[in-house]
LUMMI-957455 format. One record per residue: residue number from 0; residue in three letters; x, y, z of N, C-alpha, C in turn. Coordinates in Angstrom, 1 decimal, padded with zeros to 4 digits. Last residue first. Layout:
- pos; code; nc1; nc2; nc3; cac1; cac2; cac3; cc1; cc2; cc3
- NUM; ala; X; Y; Z; X; Y; Z; X; Y; Z
...
// end
This chain:
- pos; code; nc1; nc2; nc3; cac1; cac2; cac3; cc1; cc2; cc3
- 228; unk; 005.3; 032.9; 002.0; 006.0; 032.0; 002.5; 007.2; 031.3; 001.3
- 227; unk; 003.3; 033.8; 000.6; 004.2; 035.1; 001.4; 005.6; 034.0; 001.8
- 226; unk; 001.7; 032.3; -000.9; 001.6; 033.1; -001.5; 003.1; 034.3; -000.8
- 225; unk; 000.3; 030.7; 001.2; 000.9; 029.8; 000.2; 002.0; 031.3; -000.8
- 224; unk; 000.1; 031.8; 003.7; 000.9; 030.4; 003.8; 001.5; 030.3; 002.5
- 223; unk; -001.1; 033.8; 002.7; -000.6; 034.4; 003.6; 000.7; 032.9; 003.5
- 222; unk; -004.4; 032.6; 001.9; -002.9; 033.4; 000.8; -001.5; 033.8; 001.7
- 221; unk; -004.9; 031.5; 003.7; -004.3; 030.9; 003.0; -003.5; 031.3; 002.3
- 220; unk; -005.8; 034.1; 005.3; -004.5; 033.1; 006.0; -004.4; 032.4; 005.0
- 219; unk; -007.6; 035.0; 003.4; -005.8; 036.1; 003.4; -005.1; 034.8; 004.3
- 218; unk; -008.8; 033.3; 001.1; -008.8; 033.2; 002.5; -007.8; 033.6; 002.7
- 217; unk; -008.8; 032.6; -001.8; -009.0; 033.6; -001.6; -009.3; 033.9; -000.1
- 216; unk; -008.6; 029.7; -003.1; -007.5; 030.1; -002.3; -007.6; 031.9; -001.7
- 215; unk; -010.9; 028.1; -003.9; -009.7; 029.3; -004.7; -008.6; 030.4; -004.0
- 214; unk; -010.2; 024.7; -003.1; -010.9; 025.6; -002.9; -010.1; 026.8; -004.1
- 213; unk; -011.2; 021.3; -002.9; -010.3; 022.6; -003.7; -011.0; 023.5; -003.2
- 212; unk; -012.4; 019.6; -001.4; -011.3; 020.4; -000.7; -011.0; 021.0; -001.8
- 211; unk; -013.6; 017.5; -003.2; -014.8; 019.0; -002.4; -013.5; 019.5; -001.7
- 210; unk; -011.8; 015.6; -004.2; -012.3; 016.8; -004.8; -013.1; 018.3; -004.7
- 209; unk; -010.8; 013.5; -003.2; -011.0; 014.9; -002.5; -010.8; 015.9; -002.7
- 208; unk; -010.6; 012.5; -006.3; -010.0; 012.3; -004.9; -010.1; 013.4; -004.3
- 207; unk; -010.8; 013.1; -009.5; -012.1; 013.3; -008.3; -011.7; 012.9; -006.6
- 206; unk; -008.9; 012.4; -010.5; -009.1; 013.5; -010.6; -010.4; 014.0; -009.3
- 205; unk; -008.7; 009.4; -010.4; -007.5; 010.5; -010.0; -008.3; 011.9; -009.6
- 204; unk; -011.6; 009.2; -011.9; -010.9; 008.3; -010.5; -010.3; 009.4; -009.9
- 203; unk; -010.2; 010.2; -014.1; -012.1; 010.3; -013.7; -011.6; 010.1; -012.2
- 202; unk; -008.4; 008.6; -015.0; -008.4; 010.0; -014.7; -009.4; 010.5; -014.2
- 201; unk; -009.6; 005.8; -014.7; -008.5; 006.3; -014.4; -008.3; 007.8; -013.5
- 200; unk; -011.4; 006.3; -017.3; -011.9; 006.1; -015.8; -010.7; 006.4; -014.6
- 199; unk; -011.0; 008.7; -019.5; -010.5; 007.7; -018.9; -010.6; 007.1; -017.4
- 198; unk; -011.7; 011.5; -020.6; -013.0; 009.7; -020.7; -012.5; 008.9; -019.9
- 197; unk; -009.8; 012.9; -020.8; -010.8; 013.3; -019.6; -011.8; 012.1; -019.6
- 196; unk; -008.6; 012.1; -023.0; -008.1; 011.2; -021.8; -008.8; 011.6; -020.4
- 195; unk; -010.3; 013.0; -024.9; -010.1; 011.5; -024.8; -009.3; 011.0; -023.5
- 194; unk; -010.5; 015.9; -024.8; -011.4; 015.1; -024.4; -011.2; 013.3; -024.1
- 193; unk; -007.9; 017.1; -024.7; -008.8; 016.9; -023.6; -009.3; 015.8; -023.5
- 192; unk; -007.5; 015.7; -027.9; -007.0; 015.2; -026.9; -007.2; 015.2; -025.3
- 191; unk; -009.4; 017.6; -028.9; -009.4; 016.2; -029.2; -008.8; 015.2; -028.0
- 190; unk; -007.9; 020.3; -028.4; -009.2; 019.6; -027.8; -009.9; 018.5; -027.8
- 189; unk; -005.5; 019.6; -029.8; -005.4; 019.6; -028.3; -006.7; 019.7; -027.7
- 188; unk; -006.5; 019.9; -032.1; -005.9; 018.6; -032.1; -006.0; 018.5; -030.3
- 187; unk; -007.7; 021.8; -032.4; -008.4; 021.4; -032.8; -008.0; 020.0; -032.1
- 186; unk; -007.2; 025.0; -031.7; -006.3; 024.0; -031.3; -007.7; 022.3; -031.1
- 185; unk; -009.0; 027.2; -032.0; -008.0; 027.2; -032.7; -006.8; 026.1; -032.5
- 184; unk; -010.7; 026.9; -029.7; -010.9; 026.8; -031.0; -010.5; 026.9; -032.2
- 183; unk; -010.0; 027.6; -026.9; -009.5; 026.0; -028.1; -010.2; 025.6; -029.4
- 182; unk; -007.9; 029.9; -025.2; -009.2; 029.2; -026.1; -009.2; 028.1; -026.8
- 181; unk; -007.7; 030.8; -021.7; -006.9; 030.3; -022.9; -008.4; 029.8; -024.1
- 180; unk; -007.2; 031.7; -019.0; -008.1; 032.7; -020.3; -007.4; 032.1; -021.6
- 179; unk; -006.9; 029.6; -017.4; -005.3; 030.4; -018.0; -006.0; 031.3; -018.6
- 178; unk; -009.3; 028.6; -016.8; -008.4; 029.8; -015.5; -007.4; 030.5; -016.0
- 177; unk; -009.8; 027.0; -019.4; -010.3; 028.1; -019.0; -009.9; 029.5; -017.7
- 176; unk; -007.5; 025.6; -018.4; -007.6; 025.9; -019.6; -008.2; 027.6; -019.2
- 175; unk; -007.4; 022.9; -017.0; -007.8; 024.0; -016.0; -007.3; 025.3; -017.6
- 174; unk; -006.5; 020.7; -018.3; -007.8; 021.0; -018.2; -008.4; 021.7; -017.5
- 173; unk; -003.3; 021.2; -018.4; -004.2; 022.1; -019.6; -005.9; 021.5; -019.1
- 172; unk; -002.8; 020.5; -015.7; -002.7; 021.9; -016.1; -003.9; 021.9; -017.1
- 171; unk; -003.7; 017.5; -016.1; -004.2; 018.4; -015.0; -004.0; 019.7; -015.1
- 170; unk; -002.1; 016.5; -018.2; -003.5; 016.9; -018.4; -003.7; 017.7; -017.4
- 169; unk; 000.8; 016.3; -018.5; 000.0; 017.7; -018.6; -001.4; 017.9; -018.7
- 168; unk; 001.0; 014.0; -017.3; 001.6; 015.2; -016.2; 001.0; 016.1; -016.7
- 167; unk; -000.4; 012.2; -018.4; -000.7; 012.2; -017.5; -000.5; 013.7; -016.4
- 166; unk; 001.2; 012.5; -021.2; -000.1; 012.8; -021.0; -000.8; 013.0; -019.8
- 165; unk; 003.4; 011.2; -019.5; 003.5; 012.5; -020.2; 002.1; 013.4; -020.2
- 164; unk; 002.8; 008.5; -019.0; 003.3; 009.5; -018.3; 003.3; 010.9; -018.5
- 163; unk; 000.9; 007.8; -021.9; 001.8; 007.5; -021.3; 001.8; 008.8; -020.5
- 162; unk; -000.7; 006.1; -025.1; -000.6; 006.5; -023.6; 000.4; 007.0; -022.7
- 161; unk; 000.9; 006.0; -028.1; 000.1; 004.8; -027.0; 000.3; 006.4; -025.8
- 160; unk; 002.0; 007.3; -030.4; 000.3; 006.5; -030.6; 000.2; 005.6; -029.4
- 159; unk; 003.6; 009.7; -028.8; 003.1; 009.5; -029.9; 001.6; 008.3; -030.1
- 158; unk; 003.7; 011.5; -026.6; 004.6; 010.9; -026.6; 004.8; 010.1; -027.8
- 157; unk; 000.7; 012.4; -026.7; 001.6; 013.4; -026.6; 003.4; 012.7; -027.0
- 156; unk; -001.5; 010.1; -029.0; -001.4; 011.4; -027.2; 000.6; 011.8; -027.6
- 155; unk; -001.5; 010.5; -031.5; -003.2; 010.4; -030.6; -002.2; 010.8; -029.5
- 154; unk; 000.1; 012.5; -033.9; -000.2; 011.4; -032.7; -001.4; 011.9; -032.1
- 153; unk; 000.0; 015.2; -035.2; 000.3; 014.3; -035.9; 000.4; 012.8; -035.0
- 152; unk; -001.2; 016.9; -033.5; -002.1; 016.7; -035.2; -001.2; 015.9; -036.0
- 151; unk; 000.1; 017.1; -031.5; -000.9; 016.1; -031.6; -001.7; 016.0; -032.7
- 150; unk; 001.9; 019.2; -031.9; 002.1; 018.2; -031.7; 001.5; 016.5; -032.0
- 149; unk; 000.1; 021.3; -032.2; 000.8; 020.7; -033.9; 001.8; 019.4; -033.2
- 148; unk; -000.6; 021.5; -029.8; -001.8; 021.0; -030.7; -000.7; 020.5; -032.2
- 147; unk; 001.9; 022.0; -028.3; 001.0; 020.7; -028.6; 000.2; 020.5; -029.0
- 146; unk; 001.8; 024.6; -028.7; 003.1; 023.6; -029.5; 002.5; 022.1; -029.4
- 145; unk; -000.3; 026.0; -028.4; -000.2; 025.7; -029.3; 000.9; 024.7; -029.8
- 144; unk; 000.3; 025.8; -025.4; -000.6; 024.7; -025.7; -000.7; 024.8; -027.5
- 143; unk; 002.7; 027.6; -025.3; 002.7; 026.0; -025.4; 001.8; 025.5; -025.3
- 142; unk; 001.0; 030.0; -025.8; 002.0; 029.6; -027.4; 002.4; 028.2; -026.6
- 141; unk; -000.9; 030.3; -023.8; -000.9; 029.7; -025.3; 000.0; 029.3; -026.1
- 140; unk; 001.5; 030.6; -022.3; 000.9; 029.5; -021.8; 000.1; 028.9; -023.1
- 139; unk; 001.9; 033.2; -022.7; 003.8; 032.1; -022.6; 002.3; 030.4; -022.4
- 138; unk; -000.2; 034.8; -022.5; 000.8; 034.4; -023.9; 001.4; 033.3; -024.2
- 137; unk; -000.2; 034.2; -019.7; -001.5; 033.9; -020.3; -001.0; 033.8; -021.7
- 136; unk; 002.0; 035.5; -018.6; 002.4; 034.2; -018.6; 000.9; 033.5; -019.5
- 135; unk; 001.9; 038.0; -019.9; 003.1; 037.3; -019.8; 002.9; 035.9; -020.4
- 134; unk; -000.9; 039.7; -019.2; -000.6; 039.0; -020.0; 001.3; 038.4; -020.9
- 133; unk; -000.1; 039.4; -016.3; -001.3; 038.5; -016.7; -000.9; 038.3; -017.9
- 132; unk; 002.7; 041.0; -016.1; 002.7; 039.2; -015.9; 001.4; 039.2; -016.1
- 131; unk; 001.0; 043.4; -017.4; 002.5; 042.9; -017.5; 002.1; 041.3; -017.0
- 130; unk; -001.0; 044.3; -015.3; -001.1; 044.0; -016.5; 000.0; 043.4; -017.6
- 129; unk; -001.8; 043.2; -012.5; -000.4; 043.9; -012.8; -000.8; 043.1; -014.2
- 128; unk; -003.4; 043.6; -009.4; -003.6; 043.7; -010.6; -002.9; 044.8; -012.0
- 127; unk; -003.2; 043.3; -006.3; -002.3; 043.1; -007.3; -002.3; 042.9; -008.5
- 126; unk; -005.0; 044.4; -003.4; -004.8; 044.4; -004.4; -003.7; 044.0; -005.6
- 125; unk; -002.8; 044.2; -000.2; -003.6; 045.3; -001.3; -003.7; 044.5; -002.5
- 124; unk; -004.2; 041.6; -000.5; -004.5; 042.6; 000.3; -003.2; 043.3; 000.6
- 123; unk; -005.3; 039.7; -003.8; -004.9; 040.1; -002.4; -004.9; 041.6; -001.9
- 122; unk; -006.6; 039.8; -006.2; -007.7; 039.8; -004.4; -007.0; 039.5; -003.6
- 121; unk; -004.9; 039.9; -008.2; -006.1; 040.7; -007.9; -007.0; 040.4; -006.4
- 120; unk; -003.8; 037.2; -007.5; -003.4; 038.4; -007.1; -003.8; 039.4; -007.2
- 119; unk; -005.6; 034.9; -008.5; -005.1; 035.2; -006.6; -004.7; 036.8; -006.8
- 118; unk; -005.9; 035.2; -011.4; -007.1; 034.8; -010.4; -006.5; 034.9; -009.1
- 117; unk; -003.5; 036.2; -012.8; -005.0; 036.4; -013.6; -006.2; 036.4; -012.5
- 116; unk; -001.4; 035.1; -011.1; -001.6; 036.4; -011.6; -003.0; 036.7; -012.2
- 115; unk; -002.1; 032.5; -011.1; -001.7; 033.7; -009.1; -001.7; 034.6; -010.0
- 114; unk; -002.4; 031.7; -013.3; -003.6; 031.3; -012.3; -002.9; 032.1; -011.5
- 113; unk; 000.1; 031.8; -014.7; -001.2; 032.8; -015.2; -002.0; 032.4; -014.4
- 112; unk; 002.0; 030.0; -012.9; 002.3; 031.5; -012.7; 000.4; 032.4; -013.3
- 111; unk; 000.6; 027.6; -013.8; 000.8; 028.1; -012.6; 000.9; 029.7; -012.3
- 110; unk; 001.6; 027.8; -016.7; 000.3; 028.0; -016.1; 000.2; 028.2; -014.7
- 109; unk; 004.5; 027.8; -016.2; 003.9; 028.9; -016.8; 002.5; 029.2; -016.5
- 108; unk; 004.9; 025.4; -014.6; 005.5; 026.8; -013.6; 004.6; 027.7; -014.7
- 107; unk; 003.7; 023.4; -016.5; 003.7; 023.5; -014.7; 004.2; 025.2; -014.7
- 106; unk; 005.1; 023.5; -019.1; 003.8; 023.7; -018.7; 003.3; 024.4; -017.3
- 105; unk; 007.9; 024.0; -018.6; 006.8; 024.7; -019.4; 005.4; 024.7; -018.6
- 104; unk; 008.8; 021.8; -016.9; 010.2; 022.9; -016.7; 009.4; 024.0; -017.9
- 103; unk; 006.9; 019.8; -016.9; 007.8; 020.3; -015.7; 008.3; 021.3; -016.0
- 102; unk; 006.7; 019.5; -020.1; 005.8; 019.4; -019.2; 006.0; 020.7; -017.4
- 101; unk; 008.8; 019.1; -020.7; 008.7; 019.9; -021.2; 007.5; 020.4; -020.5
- 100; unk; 009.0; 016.6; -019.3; 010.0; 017.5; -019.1; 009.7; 018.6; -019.5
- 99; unk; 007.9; 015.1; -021.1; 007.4; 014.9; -019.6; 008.2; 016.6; -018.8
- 98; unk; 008.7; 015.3; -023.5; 007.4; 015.4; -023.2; 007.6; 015.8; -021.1
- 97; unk; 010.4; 013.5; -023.0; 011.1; 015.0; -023.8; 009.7; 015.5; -023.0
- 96; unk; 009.7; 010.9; -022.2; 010.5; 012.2; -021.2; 010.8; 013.2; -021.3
- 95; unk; 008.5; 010.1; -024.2; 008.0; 010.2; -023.1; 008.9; 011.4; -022.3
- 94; unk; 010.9; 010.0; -025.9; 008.9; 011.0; -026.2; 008.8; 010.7; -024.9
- 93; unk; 012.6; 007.8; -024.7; 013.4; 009.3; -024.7; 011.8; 009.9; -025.4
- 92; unk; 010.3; 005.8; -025.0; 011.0; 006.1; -023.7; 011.2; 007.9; -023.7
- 91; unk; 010.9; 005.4; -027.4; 009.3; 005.9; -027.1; 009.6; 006.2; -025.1
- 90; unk; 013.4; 004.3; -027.7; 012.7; 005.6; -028.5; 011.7; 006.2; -027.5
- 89; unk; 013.1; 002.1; -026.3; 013.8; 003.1; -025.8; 013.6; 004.3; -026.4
- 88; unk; 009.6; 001.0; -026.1; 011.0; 001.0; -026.7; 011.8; 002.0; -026.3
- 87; unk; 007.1; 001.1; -025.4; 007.6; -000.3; -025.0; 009.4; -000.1; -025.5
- 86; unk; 005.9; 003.0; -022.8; 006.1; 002.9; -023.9; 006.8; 001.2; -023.9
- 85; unk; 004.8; 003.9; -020.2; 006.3; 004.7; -020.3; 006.8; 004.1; -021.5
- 84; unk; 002.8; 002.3; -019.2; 002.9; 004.1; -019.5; 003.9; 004.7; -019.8
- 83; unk; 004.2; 000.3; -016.8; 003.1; 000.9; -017.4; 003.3; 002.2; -017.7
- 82; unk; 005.9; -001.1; -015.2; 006.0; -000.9; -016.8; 005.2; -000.9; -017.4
- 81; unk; 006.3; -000.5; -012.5; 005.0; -000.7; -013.0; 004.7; -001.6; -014.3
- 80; unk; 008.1; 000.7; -012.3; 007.9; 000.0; -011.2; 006.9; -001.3; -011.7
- 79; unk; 008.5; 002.6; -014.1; 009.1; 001.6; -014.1; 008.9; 000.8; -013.2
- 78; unk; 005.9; 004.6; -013.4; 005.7; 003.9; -014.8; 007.1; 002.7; -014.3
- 77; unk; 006.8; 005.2; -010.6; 005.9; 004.6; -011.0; 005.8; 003.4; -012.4
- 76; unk; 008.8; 007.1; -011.5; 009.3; 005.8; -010.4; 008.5; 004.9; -010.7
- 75; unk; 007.7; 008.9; -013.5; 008.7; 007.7; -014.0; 008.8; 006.7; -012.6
- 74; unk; 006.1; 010.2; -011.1; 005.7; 009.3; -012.1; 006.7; 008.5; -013.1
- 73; unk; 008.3; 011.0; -009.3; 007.1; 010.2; -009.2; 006.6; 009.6; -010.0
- 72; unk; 009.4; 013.1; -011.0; 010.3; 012.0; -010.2; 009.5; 010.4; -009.9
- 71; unk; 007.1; 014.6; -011.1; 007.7; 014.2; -013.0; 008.6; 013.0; -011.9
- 70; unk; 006.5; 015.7; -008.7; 005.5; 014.6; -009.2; 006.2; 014.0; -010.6
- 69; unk; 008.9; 015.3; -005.7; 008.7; 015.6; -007.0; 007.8; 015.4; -008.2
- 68; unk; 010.0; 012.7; -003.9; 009.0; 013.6; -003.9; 009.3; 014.2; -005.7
- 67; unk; 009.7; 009.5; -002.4; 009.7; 010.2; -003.7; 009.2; 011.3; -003.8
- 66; unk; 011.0; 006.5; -000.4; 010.1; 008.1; -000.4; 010.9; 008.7; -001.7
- 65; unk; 011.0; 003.0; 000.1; 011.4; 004.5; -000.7; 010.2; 005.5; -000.5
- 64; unk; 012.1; 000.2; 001.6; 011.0; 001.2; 001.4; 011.7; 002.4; 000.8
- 63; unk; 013.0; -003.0; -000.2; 013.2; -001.7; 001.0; 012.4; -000.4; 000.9
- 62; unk; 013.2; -004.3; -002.3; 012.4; -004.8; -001.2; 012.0; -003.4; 000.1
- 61; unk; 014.6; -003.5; -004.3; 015.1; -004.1; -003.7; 014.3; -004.7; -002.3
- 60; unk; 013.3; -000.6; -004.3; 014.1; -000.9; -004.7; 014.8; -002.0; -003.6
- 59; unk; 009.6; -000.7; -002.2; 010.7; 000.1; -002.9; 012.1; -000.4; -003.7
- 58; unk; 007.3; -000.8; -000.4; 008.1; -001.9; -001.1; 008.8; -001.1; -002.9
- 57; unk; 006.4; 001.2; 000.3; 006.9; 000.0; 001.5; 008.0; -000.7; 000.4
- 56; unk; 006.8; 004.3; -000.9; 006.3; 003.2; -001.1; 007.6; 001.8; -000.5
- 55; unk; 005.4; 007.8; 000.0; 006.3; 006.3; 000.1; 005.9; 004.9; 000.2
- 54; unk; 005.1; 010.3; -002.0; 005.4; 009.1; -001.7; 005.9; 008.3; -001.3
- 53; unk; 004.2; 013.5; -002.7; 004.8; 012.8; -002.4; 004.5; 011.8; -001.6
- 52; unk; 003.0; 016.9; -005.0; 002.9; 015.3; -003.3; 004.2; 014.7; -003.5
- 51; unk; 004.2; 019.3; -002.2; 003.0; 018.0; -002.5; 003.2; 018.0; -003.5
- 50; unk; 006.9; 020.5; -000.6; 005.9; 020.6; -001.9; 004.9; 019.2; -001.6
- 49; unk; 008.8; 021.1; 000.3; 007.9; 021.7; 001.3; 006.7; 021.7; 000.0
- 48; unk; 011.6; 019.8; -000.7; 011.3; 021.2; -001.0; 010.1; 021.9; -000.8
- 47; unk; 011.4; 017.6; 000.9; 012.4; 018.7; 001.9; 012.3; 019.9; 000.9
- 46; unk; 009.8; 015.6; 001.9; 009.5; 016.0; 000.3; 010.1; 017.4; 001.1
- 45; unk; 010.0; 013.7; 004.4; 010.1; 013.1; 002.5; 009.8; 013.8; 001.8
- 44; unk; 010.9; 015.9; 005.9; 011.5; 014.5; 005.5; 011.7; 013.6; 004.5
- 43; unk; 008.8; 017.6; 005.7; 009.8; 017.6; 005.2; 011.0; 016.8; 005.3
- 42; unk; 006.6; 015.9; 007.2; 006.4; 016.1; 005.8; 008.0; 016.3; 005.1
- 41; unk; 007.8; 016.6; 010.1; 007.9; 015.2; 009.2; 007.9; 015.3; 007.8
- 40; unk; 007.8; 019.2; 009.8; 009.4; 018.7; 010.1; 008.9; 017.0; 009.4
- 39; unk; 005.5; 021.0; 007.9; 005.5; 019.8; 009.1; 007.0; 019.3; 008.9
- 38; unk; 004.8; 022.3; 005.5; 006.3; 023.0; 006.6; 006.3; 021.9; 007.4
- 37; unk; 002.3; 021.3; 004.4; 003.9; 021.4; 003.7; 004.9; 021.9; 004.5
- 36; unk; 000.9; 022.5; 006.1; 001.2; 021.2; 006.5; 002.2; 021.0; 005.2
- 35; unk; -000.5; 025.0; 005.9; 000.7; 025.1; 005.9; 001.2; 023.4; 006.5
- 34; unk; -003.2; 025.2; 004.8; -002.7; 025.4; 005.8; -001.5; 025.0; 006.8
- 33; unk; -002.8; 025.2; 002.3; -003.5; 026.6; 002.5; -003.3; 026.7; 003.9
- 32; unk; -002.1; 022.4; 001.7; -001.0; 023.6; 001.7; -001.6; 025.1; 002.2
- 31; unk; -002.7; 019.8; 003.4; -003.7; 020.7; 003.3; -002.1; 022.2; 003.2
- 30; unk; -002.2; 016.7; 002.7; -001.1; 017.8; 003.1; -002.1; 019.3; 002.6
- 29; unk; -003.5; 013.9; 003.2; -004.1; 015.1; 002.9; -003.2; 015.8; 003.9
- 28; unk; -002.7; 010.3; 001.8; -002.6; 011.8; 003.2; -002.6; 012.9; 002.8
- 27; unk; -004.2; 007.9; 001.4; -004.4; 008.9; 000.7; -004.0; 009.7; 002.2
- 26; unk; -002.6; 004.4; -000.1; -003.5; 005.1; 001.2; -003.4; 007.0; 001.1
- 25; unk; -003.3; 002.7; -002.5; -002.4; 003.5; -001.6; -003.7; 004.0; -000.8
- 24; unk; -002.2; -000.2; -005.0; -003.3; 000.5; -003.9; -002.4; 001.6; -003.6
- 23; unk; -002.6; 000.9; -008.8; -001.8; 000.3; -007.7; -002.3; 000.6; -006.3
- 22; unk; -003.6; 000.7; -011.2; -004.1; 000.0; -010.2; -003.4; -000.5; -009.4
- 21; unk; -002.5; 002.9; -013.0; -002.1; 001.9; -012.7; -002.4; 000.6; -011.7
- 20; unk; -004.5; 004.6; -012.7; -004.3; 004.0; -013.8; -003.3; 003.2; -013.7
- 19; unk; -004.0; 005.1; -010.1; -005.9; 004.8; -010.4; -005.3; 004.1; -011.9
- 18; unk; -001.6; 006.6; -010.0; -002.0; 005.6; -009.3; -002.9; 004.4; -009.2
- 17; unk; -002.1; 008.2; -012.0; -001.3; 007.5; -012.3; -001.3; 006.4; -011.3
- 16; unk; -004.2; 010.3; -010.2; -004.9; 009.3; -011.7; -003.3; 008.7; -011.8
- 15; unk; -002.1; 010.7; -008.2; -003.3; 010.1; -007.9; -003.9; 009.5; -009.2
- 14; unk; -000.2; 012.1; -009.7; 000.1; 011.3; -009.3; -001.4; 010.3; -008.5
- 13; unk; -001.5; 014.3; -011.2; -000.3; 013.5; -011.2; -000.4; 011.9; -011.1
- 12; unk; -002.6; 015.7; -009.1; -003.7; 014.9; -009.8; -002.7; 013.5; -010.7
- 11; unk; -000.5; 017.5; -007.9; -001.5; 016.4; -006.9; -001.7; 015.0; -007.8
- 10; unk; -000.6; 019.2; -010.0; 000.3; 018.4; -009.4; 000.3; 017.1; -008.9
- 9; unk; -003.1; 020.6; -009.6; -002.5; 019.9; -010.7; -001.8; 018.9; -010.8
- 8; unk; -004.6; 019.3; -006.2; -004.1; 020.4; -007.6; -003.7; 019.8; -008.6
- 7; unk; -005.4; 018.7; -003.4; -006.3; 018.2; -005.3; -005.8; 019.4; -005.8
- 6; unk; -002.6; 016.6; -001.8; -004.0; 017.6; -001.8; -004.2; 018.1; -003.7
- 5; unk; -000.5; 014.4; -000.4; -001.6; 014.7; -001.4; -002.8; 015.9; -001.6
- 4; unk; 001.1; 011.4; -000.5; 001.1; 013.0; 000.6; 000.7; 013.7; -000.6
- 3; unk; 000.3; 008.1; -000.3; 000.3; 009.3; -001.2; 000.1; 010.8; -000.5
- 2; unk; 001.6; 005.0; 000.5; 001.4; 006.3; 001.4; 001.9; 007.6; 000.1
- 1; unk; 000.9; 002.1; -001.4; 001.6; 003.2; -001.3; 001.1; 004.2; 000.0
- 0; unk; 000.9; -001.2; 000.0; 000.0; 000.0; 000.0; 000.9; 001.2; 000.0
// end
């Protein structure tokens, strides 16, 4: 039984539908970040950059137990643990992780950034409505969902014609779409693709794990934990 350190964000979702899609068990611990249980001296034990989520799994390399923090760290642990989702060839290996990466070090931090600028930082206290970063990172966020629509007008998911890791890490950003002010009427391939892996029980699964705890973070002690700290 994995132990998943876990609250419902993008990030989060990662690793919980990779779990559900892989039908591996775990047991679910709610690291509530609004109220600062990412600082807990234990939490930071297994995940010392004070982030969610993270994992430990009893039966780890060699029999022995492992903690994993990082969710792109996590999900390759997973897919090879598993040898699910991570392709069948070393080609389709090196798509998966160009992808996965591009994912991590693009997707994540840009959409991230146009959600605290477009939707938290207008309703902090004072006010922070800064025309410069909304439209920065709302730009920097289309022009990479545009890179993967001409990605996907030539493959069914993102690594090429099977499933995998990759699609996993960027669905949870791009189906918060609408929060980026992003449109998909001009990304024909990449709404094709929403929709087919939003069908996947899996993800359905993942995605809906204590799902009534999102909140919009508009509580000054939350903003205060996640936003000052």
């Amino acid at each position: 039984m994995i132990d998943l350190y876990f609250w419902p964000t993008p990030n989060g979702w990662k690793v919980s539908i990779a779990l559900e899609e892989m039908e591996l068990p775990y047991t679910t611990h709610l690291i509530n970040i609004g109220k600062g249980d990412q600082f807990d001296p234990e939490f930071l034990k297994i995940s010392p950059n004070n982030r969610m989520p993270a994992i430990v799994d009893p039966d780890g390399p060699d029999g022995e137990p492992v903690s994993v923090f990082e969710s792109g760290a996590i999900l390759m642990y997973l897919a090879r643990k598993t040898g699910k989702f991570y392709g069948e060839t070393e080609r389709d290996r090196i798509a998966v992780e160009e992808w996965l990466m591009w994912q991590m070090g693009g997707v994540g931090p840009m959409a991230g950034q146009a959600h605290h600028f477009l939707k938290y930082a207008p309703n902090l206290e004072p006010p922070q409505d800064l025309p410069y970063p909304k439209d920065r990172y709302r730009t920097e966020v289309g022009r990479l969902y545009g890179v993967l629509d001409r990605r996907l007008a030539e493959n069914e998911y993102v690594a090429g014609e099977f499933y995998s890791i990759a699609d996993i890490s960027i669905w949870g950003w791009a189906s918060l779409w609408e929060g980026q002010q992003q449109v998909l009427e001009d990304k024909p391939h990449f709404t094709r693709w929403l929709e087919t892996v939003s069908a996947r029980p899996g993800v359905q699964a993942g995605r809906a794990l204590h799902a009534e705890l999102r909140g919009d973070h508009r509580d000054k002690q939350a903003q205060g934990v996640l936003f000052k700290r």
